[in-house]
C-alpha positions in Angstrom: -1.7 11.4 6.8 -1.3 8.7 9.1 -1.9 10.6 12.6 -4.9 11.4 13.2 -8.4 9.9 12.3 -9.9 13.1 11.3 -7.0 13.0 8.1 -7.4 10.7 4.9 -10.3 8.4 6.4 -12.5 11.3 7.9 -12.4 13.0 4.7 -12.9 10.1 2.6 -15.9 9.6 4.7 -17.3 13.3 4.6 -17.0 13.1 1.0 -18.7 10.7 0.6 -21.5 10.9 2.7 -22.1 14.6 1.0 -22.9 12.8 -2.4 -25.0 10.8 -1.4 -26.9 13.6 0.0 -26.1 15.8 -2.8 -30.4 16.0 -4.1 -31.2 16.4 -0.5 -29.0 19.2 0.2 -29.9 20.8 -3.4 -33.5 20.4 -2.9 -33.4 22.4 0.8 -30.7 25.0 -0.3 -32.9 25.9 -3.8 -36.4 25.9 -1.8 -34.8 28.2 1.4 -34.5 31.9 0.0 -31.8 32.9 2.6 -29.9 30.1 1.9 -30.1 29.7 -1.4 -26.6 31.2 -2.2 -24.8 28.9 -0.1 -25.4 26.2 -2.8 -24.7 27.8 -5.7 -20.9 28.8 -3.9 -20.1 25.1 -5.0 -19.8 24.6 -8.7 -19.9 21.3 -10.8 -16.4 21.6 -11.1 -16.2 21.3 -7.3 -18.3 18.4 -6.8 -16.2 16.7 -9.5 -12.9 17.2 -7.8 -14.8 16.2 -4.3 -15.6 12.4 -6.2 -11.9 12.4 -8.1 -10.2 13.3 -4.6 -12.5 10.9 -2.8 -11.7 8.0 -5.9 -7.5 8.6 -5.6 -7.6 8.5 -1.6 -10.3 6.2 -0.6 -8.0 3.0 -1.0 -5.6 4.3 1.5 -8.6 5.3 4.0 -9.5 1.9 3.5 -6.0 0.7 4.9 -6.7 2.2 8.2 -3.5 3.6 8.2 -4.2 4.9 12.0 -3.3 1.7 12.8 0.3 2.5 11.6 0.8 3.9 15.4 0.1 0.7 17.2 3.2 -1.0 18.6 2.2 -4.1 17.9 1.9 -3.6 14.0 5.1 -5.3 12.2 6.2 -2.7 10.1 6.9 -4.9 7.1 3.0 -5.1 6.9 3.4 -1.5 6.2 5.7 -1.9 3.5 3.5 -4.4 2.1 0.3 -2.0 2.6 2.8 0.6 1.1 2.9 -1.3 -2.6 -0.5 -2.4 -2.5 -1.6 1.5 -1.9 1.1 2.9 -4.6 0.0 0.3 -7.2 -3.1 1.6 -7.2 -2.3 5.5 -7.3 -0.3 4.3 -10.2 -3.4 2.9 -12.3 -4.4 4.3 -15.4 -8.5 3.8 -14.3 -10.5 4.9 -11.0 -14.0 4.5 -9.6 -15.6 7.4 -8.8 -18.8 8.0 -7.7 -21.2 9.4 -9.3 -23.4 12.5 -8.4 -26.9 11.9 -8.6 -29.9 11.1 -6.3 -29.6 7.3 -5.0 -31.6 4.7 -6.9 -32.8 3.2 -4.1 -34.3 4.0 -0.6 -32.0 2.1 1.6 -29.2 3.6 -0.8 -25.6 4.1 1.4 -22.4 5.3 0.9 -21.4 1.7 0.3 -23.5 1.1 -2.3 -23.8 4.2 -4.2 -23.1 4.1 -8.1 -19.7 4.1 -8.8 -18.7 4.7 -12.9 -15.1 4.3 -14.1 -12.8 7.3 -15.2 -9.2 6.9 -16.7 -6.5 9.3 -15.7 -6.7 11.4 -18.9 -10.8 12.2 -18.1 -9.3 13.7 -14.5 -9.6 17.0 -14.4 -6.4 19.1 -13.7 -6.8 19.5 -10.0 -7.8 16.0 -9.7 -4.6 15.6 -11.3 -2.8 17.3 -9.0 -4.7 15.6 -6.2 -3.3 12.0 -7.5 0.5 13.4 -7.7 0.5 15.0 -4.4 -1.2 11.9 -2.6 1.6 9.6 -4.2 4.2 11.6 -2.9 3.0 11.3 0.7 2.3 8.1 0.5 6.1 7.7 -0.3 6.7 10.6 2.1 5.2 9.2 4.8 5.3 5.1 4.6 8.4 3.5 6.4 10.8 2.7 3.9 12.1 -0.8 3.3 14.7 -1.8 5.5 17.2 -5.1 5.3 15.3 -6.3 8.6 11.3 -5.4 7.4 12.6 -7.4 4.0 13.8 -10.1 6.5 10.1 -10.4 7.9 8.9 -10.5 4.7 10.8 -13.4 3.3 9.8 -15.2 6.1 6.5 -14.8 6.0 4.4 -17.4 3.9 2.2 -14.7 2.4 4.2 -12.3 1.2 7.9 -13.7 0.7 6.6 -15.0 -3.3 6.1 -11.4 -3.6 9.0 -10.0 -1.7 11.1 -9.3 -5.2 8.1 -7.1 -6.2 7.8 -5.3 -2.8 11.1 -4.3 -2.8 10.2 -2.4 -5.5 8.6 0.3 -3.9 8.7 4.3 -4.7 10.4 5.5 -8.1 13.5 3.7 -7.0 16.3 2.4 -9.7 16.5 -1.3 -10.5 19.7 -1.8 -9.3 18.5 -0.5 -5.7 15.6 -2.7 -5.8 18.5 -5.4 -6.4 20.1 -4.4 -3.4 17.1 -4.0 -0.7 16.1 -7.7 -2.2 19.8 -9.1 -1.4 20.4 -7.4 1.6 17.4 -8.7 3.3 18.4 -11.9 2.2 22.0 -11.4 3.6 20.3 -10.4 6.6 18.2 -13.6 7.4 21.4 -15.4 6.6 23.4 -13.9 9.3 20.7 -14.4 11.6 20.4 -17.5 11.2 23.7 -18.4 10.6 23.5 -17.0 14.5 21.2 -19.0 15.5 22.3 -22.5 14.2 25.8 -21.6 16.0 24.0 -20.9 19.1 22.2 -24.1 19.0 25.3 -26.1 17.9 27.0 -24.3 21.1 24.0 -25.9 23.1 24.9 -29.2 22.0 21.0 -29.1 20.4 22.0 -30.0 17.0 25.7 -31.0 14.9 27.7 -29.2 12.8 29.8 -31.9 11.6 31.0 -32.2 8.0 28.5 -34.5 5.6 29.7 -37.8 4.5 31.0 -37.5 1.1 28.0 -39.4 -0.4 25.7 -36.8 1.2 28.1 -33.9 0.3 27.7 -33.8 -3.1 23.9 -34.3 -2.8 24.3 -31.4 -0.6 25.8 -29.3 -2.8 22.5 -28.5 -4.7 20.7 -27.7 -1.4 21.1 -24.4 0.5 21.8 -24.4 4.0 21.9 -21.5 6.9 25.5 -22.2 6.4 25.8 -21.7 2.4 24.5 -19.3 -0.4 23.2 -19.7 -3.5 24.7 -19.1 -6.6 21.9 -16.6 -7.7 19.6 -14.5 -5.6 16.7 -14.6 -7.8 17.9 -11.1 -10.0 18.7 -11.5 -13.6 22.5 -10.4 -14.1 21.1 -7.9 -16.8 20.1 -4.3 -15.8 
């Protein structure tokens, strides 16, 4: 799934393009005697799972998930590429497209007509299609570690949402709880680590605050100090 180009994206793509072909390729296989059979070995029902397939996977295509195998990805963009792609498996409504002769000349894949389909209008193997893909996805995506958390509280864009993206796969609350805090525990430590270090250096103080400051600086979290909440309700 997240190997080879000719996986998710390819297919995506193959689908894609065959719809918007779909009169073309109907009007040579019905006019072509010896051929004519070919066609009719695909049924509606098989064009409709080609456009529900195309509709549950084409997000993820979308991520370039080939790009997973670069070294110089972070992997906590994965895990933030990893909720944005199960959210939307998880949605009750998709966009398929439609089957039917473009409307225009120029018509492409990009712009073909789309027309929205809730989960219950899926067909079974569509269905099926959805359930498997979400398993992979949480088959295949790196899971979230204390260090990939770390990355993402750190990072401006993501570490509002890092409570949420610790919620990841069909994981119990009190789990999500503990990825959140251990992260956090984490980018304590470190840097706890690095003040000392610097300290060490002779780069910056670690002497005591004056007791005017000290109780001022009781409401204010340092490297050195936790908070009295990490941001979880004490209710499960």
């Amino acid at each position: 799934m997240v190997d080879k180009d000719v996986r998710v994206a390819y297919t995506c793509k193959l689908i894609r393009r065959s719809v918007v072909n779909y009169a073309a390729f109907e009007a040579y296989f019905q006019s072509t005697r010896d051929s004519s059979s070919v066609w009719s070995n695909l049924s509606p029902d098989d064009w409709t799972l080609a456009t529900e397939m195309e509709a549950v996977t084409h997000f993820i295509a979308n991520l370039a998930l080939i790009e997973s195998q670069s070294e110089n990805l972070v992997p906590s963009y994965m895990v933030v590429f990893r909720r944005l792609a199960e959210k939307k498996l998880k949605s009750f409504k998709f966009d398929p497209m439609v089957v039917e002769a473009p409307r225009a000349k120029d018509a492409n894949e990009a712009s073909h007509r789309r027309a929205v389909k809730t989960l219950d209008q899926f067909s079974e193997a569509g269905k099926t299609s959805l359930r498997r893909t979400l398993l992979q996805l949480q088959a295949r995506f790196p899971k979230v570690t204390k260090e990939a958390m770390a990355c993402i509280l750190l990072d401006p864009r993501t570490k509002s949402r890092a409570k949420k993206i610790a919620a990841v796969g069909n994981i119990p609350r009190k789990e999500e709880k503990a990825i959140y805090k251990n992260g956090l525990d984490y980018l304590r430590t470190e840097h706890r680590k690095v003040f000392a270090q610097m300290a060490k250096l002779g780069k910056m103080s670690l002497s005591p605050p004056s007791s005017q400051s000290s109780l001022h600086s009781q409401d204010v979290n340092t490297p050195f100090s936790s908070p009295l909440s990490t941001g979880w309700d004490d209710e499960d």
